[in-house]
N, CA, C and O atoms as a Tinker XYZ file with bonds, in Angstrom:
   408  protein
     1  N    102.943000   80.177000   99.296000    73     2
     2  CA   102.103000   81.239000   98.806000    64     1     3
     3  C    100.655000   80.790000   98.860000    63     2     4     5
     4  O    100.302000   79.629000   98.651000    81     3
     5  N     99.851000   81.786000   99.153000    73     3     6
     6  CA    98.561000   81.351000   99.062000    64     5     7
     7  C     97.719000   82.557000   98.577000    63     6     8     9
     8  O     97.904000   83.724000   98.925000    81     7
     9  N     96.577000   82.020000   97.552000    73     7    10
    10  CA    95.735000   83.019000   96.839000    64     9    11
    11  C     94.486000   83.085000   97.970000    63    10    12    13
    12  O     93.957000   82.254000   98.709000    81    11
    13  N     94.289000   84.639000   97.684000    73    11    14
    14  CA    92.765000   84.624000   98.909000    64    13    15
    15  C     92.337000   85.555000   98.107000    63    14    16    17
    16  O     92.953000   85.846000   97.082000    81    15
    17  N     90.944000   86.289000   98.565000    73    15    18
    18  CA    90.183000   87.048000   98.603000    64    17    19
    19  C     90.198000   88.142000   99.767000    63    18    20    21
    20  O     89.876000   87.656000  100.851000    81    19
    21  N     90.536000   89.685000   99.801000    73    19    22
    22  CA    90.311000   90.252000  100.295000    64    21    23
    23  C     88.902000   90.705000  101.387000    63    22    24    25
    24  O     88.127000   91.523000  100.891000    81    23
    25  N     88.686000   90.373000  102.328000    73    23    26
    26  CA    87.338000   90.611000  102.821000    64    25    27
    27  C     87.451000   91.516000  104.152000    63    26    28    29
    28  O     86.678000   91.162000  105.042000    81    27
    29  N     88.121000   92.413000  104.391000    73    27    30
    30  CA    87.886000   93.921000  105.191000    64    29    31
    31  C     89.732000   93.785000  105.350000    63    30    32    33
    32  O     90.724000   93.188000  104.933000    81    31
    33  N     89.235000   94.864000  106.304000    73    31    34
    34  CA    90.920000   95.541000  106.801000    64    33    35
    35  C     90.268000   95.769000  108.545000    63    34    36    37
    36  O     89.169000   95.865000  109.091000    81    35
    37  N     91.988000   95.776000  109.003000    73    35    38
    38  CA    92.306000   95.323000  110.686000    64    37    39
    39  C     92.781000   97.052000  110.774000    63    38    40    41
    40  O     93.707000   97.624000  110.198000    81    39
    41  N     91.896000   97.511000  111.591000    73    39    42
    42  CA    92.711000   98.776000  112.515000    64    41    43
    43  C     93.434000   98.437000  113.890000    63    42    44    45
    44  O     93.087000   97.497000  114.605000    81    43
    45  N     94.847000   99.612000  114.281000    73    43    46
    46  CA    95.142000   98.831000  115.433000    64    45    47
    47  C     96.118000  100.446000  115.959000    63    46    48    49
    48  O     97.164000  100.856000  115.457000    81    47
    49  N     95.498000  100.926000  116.844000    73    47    50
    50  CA    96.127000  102.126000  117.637000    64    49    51
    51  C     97.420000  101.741000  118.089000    63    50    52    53
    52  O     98.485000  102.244000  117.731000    81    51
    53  N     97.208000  100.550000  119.133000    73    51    54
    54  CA    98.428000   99.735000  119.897000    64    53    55
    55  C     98.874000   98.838000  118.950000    63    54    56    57
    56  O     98.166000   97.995000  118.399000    81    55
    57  N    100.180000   99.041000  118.742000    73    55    58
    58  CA   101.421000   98.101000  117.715000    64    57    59
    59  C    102.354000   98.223000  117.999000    63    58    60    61
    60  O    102.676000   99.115000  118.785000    81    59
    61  N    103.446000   97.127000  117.327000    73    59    62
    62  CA   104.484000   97.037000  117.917000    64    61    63
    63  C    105.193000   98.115000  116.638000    63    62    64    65
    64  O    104.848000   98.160000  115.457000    81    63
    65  N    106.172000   98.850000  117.261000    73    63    66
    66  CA   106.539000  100.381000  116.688000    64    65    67
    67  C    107.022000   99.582000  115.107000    63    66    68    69
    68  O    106.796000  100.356000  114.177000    81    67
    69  N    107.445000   98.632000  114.777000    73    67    70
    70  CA   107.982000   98.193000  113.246000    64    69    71
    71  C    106.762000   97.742000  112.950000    63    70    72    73
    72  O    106.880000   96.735000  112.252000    81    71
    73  N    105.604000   98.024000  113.159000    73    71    74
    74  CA   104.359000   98.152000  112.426000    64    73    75
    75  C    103.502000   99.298000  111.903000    63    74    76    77
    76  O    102.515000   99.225000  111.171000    81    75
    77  N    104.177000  100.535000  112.514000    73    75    78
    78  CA   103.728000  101.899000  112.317000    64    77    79
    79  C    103.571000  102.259000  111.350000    63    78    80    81
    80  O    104.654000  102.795000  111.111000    81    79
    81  N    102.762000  102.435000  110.212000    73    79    82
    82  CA   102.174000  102.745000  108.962000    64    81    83
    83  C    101.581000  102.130000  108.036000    63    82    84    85
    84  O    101.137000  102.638000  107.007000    81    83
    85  N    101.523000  100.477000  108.499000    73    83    86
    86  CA   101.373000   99.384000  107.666000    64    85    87
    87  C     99.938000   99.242000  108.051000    63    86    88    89
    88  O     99.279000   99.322000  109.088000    81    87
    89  N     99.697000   98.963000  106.611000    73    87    90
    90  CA    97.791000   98.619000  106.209000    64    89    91
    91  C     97.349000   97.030000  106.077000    63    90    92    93
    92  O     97.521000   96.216000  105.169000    81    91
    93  N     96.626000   96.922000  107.531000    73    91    94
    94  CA    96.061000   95.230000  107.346000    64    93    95
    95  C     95.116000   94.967000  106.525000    63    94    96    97
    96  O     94.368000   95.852000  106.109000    81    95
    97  N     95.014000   93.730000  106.177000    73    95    98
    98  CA    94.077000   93.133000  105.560000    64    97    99
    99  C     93.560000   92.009000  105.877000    63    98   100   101
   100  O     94.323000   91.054000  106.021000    81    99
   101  N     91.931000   91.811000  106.094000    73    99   102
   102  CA    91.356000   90.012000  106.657000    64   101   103
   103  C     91.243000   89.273000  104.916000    63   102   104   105
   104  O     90.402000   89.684000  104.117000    81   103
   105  N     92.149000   88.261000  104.605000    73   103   106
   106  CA    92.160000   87.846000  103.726000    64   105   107
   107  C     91.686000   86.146000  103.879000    63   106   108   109
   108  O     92.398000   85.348000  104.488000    81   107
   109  N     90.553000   85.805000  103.315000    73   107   110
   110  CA    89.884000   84.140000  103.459000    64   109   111
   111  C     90.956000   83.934000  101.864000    63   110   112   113
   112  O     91.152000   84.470000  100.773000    81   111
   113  N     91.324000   82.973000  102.557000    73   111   114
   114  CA    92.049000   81.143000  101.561000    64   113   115
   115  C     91.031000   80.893000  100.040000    63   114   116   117
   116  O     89.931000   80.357000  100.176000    81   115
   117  N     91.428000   81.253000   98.882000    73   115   118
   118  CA    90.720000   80.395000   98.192000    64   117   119
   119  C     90.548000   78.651000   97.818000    63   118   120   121
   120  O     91.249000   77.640000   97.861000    81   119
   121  N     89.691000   78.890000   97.583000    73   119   122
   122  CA    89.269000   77.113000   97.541000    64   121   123
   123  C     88.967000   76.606000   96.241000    63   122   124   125
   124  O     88.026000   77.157000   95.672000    81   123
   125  N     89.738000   75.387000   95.452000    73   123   126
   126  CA    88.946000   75.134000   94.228000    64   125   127
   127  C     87.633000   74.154000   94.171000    63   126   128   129
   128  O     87.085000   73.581000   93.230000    81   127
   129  N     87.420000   74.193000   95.265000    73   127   130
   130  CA    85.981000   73.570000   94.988000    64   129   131
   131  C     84.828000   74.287000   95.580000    63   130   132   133
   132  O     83.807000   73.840000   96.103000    81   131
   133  N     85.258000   75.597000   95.361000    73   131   134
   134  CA    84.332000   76.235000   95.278000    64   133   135
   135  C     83.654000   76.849000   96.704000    63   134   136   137
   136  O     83.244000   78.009000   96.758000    81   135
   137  N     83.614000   76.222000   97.472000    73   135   138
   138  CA    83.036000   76.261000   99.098000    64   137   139
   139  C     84.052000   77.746000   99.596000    63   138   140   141
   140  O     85.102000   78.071000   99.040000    81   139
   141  N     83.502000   78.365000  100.585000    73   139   142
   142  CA    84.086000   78.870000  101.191000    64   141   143
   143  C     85.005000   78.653000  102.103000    63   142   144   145
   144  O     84.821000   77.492000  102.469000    81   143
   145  N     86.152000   79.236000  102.851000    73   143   146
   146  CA    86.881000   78.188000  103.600000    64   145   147
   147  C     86.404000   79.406000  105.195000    63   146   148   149
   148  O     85.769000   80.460000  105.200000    81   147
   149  N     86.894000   78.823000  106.057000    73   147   150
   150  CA    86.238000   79.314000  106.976000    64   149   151
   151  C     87.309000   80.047000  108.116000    63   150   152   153
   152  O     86.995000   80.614000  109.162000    81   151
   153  N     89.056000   79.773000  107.385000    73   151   154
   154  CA    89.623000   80.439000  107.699000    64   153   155
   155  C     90.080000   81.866000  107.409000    63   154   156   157
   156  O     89.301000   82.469000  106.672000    81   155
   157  N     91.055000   82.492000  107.772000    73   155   158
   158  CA    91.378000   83.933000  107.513000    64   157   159
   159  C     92.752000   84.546000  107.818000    63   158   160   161
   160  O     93.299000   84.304000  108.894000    81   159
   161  N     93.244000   85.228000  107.018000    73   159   162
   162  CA    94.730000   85.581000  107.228000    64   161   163
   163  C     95.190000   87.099000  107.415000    63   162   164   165
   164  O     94.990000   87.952000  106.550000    81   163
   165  N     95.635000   87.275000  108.265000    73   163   166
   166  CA    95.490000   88.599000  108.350000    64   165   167
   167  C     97.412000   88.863000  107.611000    63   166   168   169
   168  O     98.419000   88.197000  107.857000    81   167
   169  N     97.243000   90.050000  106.723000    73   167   170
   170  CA    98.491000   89.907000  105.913000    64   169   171
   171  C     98.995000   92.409000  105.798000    63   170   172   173
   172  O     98.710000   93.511000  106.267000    81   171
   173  N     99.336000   92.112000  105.401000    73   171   174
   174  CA   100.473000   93.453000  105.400000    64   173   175
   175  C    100.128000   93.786000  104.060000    63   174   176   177
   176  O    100.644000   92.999000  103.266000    81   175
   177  N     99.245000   94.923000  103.377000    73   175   178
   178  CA    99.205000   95.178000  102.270000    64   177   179
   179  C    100.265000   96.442000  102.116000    63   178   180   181
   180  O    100.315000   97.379000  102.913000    81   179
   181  N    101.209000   96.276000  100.801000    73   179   182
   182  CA   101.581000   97.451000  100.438000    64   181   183
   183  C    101.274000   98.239000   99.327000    63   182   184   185
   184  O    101.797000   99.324000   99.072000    81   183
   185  N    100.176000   97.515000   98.491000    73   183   186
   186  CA   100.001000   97.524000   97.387000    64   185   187
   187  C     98.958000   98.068000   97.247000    63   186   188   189
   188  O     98.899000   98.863000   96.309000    81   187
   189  N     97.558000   97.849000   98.216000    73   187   190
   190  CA    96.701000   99.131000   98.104000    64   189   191
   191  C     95.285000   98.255000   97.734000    63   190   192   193
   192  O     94.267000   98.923000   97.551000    81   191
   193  N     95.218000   97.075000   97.642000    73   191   194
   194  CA    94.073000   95.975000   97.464000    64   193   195
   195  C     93.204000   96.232000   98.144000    63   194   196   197
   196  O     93.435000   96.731000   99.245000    81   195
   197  N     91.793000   95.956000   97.684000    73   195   198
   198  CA    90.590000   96.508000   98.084000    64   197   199
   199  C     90.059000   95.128000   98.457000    63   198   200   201
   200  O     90.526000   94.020000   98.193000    81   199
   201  N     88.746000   95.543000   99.274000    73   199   202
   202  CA    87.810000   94.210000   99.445000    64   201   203
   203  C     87.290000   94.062000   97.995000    63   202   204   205
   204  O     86.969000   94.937000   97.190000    81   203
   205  N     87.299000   92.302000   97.848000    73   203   206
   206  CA    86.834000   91.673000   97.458000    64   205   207
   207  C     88.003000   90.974000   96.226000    63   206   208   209
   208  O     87.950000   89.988000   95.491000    81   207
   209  N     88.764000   91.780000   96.401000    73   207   210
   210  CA    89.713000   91.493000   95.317000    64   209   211
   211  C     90.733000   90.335000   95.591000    63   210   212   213
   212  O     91.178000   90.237000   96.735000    81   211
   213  N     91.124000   89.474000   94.649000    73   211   214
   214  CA    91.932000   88.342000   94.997000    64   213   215
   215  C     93.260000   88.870000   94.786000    63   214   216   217
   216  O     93.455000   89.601000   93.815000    81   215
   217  N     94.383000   88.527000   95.743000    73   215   218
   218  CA    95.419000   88.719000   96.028000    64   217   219
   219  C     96.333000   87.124000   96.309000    63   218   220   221
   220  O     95.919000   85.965000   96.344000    81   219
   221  N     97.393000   87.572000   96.436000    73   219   222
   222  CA    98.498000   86.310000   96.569000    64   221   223
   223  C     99.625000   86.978000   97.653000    63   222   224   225
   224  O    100.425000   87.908000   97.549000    81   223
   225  N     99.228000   85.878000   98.925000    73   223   226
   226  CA    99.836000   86.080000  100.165000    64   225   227
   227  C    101.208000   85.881000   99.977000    63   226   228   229
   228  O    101.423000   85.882000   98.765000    81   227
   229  N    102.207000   85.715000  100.604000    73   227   230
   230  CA   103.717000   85.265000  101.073000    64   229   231
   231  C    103.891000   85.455000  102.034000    63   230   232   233
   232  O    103.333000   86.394000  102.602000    81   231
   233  N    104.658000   84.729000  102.581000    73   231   234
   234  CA   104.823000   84.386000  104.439000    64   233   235
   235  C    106.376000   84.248000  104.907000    63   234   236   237
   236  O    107.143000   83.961000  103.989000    81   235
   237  N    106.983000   84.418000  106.260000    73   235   238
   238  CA   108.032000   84.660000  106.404000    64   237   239
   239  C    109.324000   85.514000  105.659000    63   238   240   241
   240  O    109.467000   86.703000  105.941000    81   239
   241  N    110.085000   84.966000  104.871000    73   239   242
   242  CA   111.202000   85.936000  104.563000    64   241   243
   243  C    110.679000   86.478000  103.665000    63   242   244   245
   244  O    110.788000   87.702000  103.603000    81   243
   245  N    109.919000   85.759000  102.641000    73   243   246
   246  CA   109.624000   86.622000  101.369000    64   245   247
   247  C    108.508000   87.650000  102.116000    63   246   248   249
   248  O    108.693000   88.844000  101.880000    81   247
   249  N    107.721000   87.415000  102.723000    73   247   250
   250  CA   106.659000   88.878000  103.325000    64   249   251
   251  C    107.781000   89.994000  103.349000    63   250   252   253
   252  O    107.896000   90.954000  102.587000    81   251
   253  N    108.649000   89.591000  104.511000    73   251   254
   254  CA   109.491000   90.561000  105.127000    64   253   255
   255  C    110.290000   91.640000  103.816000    63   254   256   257
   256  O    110.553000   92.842000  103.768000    81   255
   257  N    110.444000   90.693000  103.041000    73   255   258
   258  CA   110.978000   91.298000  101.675000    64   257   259
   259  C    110.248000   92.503000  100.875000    63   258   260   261
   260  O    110.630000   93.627000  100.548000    81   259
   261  N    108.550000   91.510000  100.629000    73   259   262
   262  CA   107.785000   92.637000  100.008000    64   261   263
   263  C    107.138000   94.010000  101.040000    63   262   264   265
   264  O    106.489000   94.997000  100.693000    81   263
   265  N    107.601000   93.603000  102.345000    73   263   266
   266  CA   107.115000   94.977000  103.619000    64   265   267
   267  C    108.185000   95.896000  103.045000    63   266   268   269
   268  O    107.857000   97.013000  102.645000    81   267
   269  N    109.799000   95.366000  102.970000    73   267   270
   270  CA   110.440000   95.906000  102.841000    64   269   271
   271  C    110.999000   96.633000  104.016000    63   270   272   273
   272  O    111.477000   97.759000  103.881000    81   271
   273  N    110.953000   96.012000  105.180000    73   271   274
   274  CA   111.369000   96.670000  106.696000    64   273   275
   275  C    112.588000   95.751000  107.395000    63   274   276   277
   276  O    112.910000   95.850000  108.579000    81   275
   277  N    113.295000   94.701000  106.278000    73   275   278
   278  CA   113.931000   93.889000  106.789000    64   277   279
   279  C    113.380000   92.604000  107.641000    63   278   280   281
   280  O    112.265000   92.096000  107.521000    81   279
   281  N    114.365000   92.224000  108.477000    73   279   282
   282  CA   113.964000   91.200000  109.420000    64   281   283
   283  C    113.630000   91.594000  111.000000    63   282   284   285
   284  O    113.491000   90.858000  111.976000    81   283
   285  N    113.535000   93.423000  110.842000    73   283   286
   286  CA   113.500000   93.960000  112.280000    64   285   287
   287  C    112.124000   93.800000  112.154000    63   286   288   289
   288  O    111.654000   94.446000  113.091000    81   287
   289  N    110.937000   93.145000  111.324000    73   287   290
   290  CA   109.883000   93.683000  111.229000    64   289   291
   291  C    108.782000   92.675000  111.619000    63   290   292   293
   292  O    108.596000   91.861000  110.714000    81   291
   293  N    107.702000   92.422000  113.111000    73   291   294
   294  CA   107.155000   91.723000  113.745000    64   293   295
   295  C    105.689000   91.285000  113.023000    63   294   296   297
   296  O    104.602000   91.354000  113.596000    81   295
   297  N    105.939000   90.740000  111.405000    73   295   298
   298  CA   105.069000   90.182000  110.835000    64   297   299
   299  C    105.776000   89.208000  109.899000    63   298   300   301
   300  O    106.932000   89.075000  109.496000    81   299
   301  N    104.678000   88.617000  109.727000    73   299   302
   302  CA   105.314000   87.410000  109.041000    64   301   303
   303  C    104.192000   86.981000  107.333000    63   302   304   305
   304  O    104.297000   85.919000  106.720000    81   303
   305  N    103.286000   88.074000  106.966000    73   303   306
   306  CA   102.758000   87.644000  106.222000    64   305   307
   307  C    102.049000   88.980000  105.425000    63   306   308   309
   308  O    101.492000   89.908000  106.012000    81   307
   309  N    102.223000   88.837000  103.775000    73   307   310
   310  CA   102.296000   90.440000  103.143000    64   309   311
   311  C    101.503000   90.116000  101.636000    63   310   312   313
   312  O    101.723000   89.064000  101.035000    81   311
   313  N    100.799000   90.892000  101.249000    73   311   314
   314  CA   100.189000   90.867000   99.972000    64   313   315
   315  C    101.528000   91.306000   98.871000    63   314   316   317
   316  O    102.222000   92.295000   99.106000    81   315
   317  N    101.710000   90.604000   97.916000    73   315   318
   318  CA   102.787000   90.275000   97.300000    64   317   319
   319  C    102.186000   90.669000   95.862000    63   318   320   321
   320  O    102.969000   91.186000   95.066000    81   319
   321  N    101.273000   90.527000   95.594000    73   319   322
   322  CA   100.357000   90.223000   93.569000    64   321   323
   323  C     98.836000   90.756000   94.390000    63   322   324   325
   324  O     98.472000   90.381000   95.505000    81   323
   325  N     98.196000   91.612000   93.582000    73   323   326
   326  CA    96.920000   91.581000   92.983000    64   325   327
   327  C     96.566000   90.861000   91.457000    63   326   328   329
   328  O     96.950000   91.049000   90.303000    81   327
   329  N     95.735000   90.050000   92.049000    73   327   330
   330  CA    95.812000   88.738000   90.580000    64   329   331
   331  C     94.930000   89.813000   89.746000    63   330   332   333
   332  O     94.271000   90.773000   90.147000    81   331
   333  N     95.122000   89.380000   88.631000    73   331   334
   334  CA    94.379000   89.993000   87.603000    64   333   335
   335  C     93.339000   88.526000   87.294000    63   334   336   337
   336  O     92.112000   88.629000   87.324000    81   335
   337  N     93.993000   87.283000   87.021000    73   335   338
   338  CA    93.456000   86.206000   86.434000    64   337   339
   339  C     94.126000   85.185000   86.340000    63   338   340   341
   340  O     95.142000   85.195000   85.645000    81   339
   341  N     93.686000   83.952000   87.077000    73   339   342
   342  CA    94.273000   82.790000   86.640000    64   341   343
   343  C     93.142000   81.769000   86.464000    63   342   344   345
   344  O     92.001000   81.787000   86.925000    81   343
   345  N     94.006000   80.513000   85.360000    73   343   346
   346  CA    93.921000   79.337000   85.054000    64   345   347
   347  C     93.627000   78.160000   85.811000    63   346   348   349
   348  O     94.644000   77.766000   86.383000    81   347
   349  N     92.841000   77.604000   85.985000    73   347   350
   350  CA    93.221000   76.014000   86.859000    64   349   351
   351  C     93.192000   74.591000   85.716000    63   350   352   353
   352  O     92.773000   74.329000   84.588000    81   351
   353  N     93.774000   74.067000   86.603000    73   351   354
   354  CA    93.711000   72.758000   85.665000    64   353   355
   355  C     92.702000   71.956000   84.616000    63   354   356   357
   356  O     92.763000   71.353000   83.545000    81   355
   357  N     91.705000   72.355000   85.656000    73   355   358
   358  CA    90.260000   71.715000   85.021000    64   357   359
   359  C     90.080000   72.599000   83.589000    63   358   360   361
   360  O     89.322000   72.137000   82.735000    81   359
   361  N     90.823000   73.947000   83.319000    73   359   362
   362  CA    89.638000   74.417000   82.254000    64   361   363
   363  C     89.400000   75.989000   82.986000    63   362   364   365
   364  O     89.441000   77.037000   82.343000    81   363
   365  N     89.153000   75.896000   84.429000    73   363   366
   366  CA    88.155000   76.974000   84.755000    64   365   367
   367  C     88.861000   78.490000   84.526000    63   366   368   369
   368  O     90.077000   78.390000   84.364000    81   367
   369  N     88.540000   79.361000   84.495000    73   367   370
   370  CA    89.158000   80.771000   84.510000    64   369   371
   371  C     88.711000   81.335000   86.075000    63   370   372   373
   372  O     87.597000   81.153000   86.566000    81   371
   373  N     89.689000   81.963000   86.648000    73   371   374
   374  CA    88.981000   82.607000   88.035000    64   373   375
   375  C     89.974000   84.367000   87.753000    63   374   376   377
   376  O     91.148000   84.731000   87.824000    81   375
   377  N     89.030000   84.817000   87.519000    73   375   378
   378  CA    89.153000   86.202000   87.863000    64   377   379
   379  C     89.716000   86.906000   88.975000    63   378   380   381
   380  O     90.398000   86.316000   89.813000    81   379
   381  N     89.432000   88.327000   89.043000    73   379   382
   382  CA    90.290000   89.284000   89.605000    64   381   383
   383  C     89.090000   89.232000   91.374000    63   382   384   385
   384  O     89.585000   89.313000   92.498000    81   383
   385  N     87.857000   89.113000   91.154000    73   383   386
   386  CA    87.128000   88.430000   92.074000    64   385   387
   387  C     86.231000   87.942000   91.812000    63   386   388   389
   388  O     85.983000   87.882000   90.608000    81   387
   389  N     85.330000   87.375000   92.709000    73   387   390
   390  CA    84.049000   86.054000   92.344000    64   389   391
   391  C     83.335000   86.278000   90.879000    63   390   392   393
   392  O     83.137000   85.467000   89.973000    81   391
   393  N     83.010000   87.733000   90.984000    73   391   394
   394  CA    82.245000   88.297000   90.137000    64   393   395
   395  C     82.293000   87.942000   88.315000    63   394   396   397
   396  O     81.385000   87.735000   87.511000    81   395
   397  N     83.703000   87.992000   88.176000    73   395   398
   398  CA    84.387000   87.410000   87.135000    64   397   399
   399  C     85.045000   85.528000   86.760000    63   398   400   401
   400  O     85.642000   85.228000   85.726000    81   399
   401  N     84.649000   84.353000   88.123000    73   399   402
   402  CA    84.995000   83.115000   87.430000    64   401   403
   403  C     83.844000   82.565000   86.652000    63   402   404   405
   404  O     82.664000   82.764000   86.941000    81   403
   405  N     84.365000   81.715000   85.440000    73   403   406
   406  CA    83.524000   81.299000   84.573000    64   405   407
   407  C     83.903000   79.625000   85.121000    63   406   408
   408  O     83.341000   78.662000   84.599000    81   407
């Protein structure tokens, strides 16, 4: 599983037909030290997450689970949680996005 940040959405005319209705999302990796990371995940929202908002990825069977299209379905990675708020070790609080860590 991995927590990211929402930062746009993927349009796509041409797909493979067990992709037909499904809403992308460009989701960057959060980082606890703060830096930006410079990668990006493109993931299967079913849930309706907006930019900027932190979310929690899942990959392979469990994606396929939360698409809910079975294993006929030619993705491998799905927004699972819109975080409201979590904890880290140190102390810190990280919010629902940037706007909100203390």
């Amino acid at each position: 599983m991995i927590i990211g940040t929402v930062i746009g959405q993927v349009w796509s005319t041409q797909k493979d037909a067990s992709l037909e209705g499904l809403r992308f999302l460009v989701v960057r990796p959060f980082t606890t030290d703060g830096r930006e990371s410079a990668e990006t995940i493109i993931a299967v929202d079913p849930l309706g997450a907006g930019v900027g908002e932190r979310v929690l990825i899942v990959a392979g069977r469990a994606a396929r689970h939360v698409i809910g299209r079975g294993h006929e379905i030619g993705f491998q990675t799905a927004v699972a949680a819109i975080i409201d708020g979590m904890e880290l070790e140190d102390g810190r609080m990280v919010g629902p996005s940037s706007e909100f860590d203390s």
